[in-house]
N, C-alpha and C positions, 0 to 999 in steps of 0.2 A: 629509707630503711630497706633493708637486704629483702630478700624473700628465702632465705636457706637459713634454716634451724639447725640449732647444734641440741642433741639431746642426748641429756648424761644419766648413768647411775640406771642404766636398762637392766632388767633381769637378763642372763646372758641364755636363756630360753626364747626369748623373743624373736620374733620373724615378721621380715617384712610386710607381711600382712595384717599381720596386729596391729603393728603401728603407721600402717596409711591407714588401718581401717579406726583406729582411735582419734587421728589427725584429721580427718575427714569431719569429724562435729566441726573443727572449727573452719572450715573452707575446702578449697579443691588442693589436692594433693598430688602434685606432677611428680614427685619422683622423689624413693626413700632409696639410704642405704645404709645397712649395717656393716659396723666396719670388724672385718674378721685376723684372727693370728696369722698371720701368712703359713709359717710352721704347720700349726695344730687344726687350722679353721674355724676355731672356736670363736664365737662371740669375744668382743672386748669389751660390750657393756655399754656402747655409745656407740650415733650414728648422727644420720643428715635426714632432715624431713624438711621438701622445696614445694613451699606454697604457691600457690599461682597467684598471689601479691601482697604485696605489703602489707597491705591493711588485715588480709587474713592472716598472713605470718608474725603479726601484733595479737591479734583476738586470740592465735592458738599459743604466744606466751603467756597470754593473760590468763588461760584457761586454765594450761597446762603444767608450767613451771610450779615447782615444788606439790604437787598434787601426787595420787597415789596410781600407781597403773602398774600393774602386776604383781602387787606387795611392794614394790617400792614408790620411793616420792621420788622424781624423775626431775632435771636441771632441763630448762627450754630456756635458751638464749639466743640472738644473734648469730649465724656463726661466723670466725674471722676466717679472713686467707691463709692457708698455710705457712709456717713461718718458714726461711728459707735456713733449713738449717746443713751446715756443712758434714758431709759425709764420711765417715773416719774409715777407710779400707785399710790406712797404714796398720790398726792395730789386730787386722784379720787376721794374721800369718804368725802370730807370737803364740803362737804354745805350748806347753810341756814346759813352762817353764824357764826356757834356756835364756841365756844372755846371748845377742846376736854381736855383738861389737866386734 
């Protein structure tokens, strides 16, 4: 098992000290991040919490997942690789409308 948590459905108030300092009941906490709008900077409501192993990155889904932490019930899973997904720049340049042909 991974050691990196995927945790969803954050109040988009939350900071990364709240939630190393929530992750911490269940093990050591090597390194959180919230992931922010590029744009706006704004919370997106999910981030990364990296246990320092396994076995705690188990105890704090078992803890934590669907439970309540800041008025909400918060997802703790696994988290996957990013997936590789292909980048669209062709459709950057299309606006106003026009027909380019």
């Amino acid at each position: 098992m991974e050691n990196k948590l995927y945790v969803g459905n954050l109040p988009y108030a939350t900071t990364e000290d709240e939630l190393k300092s929530h992750f911490s009941q269940a093990g050591t906490v090597t390194s959180v991040a919230l992931i922010k709008d590029r744009a706006t900077g704004r919370a997106k409501g999910f981030g990364f919490v990296e246990m320092a192993t396994a076995d705690e990155a188990q105890k704090a889904i078992s803890m934590f997942n669907g439970q309540n932490f800041m008025g909400r019930s918060i997802t703790v899973n696994v988290a996957r690789p990013p997936e590789n997904r292909p980048r669209n720049f062709g459709d950057r340049n299309r606006g106003g409308g026009q027909n380019r042909n």
